[in-house]
C-alpha atoms as an extended CHARMM CRD file, in Angstrom:
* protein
*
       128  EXT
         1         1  UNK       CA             -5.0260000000      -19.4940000000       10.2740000000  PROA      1               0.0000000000
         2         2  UNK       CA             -7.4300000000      -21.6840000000        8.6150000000  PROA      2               0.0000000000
         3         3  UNK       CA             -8.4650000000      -21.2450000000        5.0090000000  PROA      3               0.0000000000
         4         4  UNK       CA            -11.8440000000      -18.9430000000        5.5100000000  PROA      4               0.0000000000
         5         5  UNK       CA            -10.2750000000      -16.8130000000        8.0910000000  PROA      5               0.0000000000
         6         6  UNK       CA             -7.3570000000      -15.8480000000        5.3370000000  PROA      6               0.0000000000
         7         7  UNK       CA             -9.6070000000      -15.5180000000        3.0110000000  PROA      7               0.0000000000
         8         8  UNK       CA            -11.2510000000      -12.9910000000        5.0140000000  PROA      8               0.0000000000
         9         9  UNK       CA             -7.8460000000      -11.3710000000        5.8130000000  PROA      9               0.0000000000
        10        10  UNK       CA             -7.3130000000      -11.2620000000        2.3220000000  PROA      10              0.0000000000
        11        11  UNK       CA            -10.4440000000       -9.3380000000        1.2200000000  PROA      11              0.0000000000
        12        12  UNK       CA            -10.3330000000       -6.8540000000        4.1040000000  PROA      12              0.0000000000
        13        13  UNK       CA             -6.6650000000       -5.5980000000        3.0340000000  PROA      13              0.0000000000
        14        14  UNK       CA             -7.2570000000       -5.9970000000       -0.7950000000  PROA      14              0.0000000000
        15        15  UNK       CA            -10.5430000000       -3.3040000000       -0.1110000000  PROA      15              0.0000000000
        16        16  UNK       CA             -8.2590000000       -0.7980000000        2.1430000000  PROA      16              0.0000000000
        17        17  UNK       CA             -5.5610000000       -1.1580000000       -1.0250000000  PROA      17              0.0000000000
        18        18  UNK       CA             -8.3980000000        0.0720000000       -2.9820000000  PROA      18              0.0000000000
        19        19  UNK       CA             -9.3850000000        2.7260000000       -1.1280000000  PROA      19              0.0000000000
        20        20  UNK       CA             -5.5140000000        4.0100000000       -0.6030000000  PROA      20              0.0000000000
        21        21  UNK       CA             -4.9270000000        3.9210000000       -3.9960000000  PROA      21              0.0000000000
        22        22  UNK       CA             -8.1240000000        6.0000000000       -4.6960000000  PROA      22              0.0000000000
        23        23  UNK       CA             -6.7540000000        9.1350000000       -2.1820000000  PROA      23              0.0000000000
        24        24  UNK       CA             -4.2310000000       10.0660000000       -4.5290000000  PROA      24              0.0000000000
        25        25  UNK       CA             -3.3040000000        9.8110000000       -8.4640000000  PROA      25              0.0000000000
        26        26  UNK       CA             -0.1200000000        9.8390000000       -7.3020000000  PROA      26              0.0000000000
        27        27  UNK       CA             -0.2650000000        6.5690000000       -5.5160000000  PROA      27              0.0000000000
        28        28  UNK       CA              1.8740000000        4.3770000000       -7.9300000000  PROA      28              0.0000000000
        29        29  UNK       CA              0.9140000000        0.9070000000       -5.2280000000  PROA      29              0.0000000000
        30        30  UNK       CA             -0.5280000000       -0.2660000000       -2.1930000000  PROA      30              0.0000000000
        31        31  UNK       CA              0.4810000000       -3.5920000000       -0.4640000000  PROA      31              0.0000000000
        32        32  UNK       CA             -0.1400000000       -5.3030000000        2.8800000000  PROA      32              0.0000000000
        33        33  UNK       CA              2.4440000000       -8.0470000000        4.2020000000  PROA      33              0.0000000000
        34        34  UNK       CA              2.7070000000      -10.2790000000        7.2770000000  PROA      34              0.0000000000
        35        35  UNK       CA              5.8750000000      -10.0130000000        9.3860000000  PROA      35              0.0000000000
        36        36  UNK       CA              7.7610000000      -12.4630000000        7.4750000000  PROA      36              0.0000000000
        37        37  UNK       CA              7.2920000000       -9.9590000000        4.1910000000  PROA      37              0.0000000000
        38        38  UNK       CA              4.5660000000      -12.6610000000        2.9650000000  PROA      38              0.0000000000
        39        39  UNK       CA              2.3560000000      -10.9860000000        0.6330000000  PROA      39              0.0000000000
        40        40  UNK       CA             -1.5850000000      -10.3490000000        2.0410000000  PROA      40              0.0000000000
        41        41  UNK       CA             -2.6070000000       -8.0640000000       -0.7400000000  PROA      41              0.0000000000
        42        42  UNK       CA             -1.5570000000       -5.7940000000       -3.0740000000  PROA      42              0.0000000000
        43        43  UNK       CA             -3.1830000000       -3.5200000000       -5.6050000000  PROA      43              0.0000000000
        44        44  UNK       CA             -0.8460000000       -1.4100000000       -8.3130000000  PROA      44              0.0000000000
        45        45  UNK       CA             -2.8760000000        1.4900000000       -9.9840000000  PROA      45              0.0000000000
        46        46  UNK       CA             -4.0180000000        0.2990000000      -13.3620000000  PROA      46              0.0000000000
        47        47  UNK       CA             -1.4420000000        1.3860000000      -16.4450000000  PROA      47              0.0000000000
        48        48  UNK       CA              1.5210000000        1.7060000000      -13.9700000000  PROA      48              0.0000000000
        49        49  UNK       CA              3.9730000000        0.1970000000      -14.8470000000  PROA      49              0.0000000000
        50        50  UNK       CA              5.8080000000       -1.9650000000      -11.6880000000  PROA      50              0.0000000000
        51        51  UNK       CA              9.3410000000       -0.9540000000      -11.0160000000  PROA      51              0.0000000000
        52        52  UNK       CA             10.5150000000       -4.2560000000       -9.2540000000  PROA      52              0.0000000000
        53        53  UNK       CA             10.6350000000       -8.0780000000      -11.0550000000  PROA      53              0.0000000000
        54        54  UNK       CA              8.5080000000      -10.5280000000       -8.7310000000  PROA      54              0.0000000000
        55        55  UNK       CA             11.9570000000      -11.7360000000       -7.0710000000  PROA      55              0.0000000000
        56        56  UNK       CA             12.7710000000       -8.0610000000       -5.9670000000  PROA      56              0.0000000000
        57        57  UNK       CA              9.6470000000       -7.7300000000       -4.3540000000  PROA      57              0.0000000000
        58        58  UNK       CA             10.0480000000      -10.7980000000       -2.5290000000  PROA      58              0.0000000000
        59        59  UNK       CA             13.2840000000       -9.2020000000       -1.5820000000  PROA      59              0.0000000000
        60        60  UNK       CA             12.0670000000       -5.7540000000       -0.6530000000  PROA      60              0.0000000000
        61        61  UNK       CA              9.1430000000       -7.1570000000        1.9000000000  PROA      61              0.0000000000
        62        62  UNK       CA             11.4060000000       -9.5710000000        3.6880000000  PROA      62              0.0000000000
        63        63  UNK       CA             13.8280000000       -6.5340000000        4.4810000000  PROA      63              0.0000000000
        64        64  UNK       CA             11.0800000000       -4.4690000000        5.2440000000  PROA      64              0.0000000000
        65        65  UNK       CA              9.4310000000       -6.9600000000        7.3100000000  PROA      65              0.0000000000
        66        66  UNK       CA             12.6800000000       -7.6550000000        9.0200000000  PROA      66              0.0000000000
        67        67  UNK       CA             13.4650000000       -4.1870000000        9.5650000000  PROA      67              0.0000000000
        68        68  UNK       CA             10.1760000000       -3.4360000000       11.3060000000  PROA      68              0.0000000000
        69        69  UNK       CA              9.9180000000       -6.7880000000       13.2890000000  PROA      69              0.0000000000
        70        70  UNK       CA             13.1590000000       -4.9060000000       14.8700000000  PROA      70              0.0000000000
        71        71  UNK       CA             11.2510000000       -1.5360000000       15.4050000000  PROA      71              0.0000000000
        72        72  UNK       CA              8.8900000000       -3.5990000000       17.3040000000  PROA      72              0.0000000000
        73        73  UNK       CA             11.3230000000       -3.7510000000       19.9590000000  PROA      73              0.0000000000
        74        74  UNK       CA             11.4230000000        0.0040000000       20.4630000000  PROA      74              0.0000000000
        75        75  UNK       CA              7.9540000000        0.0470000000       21.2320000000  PROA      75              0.0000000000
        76        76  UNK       CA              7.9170000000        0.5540000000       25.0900000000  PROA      76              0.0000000000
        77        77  UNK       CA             10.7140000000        2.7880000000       24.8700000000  PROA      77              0.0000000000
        78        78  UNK       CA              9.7520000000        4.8860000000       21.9620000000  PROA      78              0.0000000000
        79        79  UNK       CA              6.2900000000        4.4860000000       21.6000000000  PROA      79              0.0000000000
        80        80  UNK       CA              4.2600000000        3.1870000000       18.9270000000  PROA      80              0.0000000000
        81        81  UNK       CA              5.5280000000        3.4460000000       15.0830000000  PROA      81              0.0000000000
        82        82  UNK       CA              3.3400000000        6.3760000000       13.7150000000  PROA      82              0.0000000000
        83        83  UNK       CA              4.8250000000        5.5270000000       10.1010000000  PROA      83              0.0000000000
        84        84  UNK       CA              8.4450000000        5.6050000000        7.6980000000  PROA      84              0.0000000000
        85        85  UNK       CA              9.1010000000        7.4130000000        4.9180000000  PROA      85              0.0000000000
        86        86  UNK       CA             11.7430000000        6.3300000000        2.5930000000  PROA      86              0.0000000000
        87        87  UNK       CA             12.7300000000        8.7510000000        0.2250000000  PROA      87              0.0000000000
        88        88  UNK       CA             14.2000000000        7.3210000000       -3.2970000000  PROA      88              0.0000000000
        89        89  UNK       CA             15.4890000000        9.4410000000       -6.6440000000  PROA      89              0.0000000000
        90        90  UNK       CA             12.1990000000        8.0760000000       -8.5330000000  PROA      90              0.0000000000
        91        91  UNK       CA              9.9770000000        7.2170000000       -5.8810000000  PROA      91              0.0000000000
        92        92  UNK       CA              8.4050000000        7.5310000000       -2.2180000000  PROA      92              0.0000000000
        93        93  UNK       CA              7.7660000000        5.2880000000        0.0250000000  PROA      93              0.0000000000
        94        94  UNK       CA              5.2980000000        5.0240000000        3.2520000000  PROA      94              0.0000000000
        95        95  UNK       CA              5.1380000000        2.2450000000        5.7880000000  PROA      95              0.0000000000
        96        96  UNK       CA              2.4970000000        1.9490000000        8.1430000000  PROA      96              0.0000000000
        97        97  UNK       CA              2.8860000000       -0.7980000000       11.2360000000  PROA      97              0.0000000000
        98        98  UNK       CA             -0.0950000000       -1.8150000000       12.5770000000  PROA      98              0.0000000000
        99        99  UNK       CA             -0.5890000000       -5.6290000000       14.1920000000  PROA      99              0.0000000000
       100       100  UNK       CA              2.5260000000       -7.1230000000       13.3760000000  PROA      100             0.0000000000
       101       101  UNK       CA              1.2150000000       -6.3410000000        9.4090000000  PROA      101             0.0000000000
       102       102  UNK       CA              3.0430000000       -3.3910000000        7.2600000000  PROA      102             0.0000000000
       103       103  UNK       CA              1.2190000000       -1.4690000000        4.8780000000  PROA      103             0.0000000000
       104       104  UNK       CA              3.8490000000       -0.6290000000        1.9430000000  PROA      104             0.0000000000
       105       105  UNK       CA              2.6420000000        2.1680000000       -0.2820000000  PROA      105             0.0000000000
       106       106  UNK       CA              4.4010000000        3.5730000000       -2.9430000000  PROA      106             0.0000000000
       107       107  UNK       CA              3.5660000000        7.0030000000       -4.2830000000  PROA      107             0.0000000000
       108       108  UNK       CA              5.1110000000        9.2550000000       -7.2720000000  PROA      108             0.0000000000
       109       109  UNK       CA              8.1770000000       11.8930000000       -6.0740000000  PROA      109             0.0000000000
       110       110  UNK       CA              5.8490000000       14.9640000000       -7.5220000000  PROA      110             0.0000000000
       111       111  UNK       CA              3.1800000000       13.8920000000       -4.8570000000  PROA      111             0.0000000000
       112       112  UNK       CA              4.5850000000       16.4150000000       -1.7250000000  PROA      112             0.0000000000
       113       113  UNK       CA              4.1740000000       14.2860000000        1.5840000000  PROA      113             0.0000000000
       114       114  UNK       CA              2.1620000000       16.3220000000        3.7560000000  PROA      114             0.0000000000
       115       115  UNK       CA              0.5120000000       15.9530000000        6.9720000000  PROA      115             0.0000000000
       116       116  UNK       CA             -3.4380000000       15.7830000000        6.0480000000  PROA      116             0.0000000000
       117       117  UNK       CA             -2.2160000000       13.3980000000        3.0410000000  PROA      117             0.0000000000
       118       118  UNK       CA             -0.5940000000       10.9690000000        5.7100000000  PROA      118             0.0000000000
       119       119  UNK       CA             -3.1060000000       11.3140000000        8.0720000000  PROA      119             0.0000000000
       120       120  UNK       CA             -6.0250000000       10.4230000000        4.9650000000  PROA      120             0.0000000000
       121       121  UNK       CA             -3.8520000000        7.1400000000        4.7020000000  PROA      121             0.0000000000
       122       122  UNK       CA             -3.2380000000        6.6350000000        8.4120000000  PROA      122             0.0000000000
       123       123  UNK       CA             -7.3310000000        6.4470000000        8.6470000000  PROA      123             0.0000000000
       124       124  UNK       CA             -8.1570000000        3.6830000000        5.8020000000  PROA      124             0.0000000000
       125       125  UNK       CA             -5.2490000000        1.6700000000        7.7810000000  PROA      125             0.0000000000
       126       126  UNK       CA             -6.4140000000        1.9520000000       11.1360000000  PROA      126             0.0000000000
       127       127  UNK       CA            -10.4870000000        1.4670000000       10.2520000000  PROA      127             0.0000000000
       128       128  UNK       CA            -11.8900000000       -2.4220000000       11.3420000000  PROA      128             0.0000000000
């Protein structure tokens, strides 16, 4: 991918992080990564305070990326990945698959995960 074509990449996922972040208070981060768990763009809500060091993230998105490069192979027998929840003591977490790219979103345990609040998310993911 040459350099303006990234760029371009880049911007389009740093606005939908924007707009995911502004469904909710609750939304603690929004992040895009390739397959390989290489960061695209990521947006934490301003005065949050991040629970993982930089190498932790690193961490987290190569597991995650490896873990859904895996799913991948389900597709014709399961269908498409809708989305994963992964339920922690202090947090939530929702992963959206969409063109090989995962959309990592953390949100606050008081936030209840409900249907029209996934399916608000599920739109600014899926739109151009």
């Amino acid at each position: 991918m040459d350099s303006q074509s990234w760029t371009k990449t880049v911007t389009k996922n740093r606005k939908k992080c924007e707009k995911i972040l502004a469904i909710s208070k609750d939304i603690r981060y929004a992040g895009v990564f390739n397959e390989y768990g290489r960061t695209i763009s990521g947006k934490i809500k301003p005065g949050v305070k991040p629970i993982f060091s930089p190498d932790s993230v690193r961490h987290e998105f190569f597991a995650i990326a490896s873990m859904m490069r895996l799913r991948d192979k389900t597709l014709k027998t399961l269908g498409r990945l809708e989305f994963i929840s992964i339920n922690h003591k202090k947090i939530n977490i929702l992963l959206f698959y969409k063109n090989r790219t995962t959309y990592y979103i953390t949100i606050n345990k008081k936030n209840k995960l409900n249907t029209n609040f996934i399916s608000n998310l599920e739109k600014i993911i899926t739109q151009g």
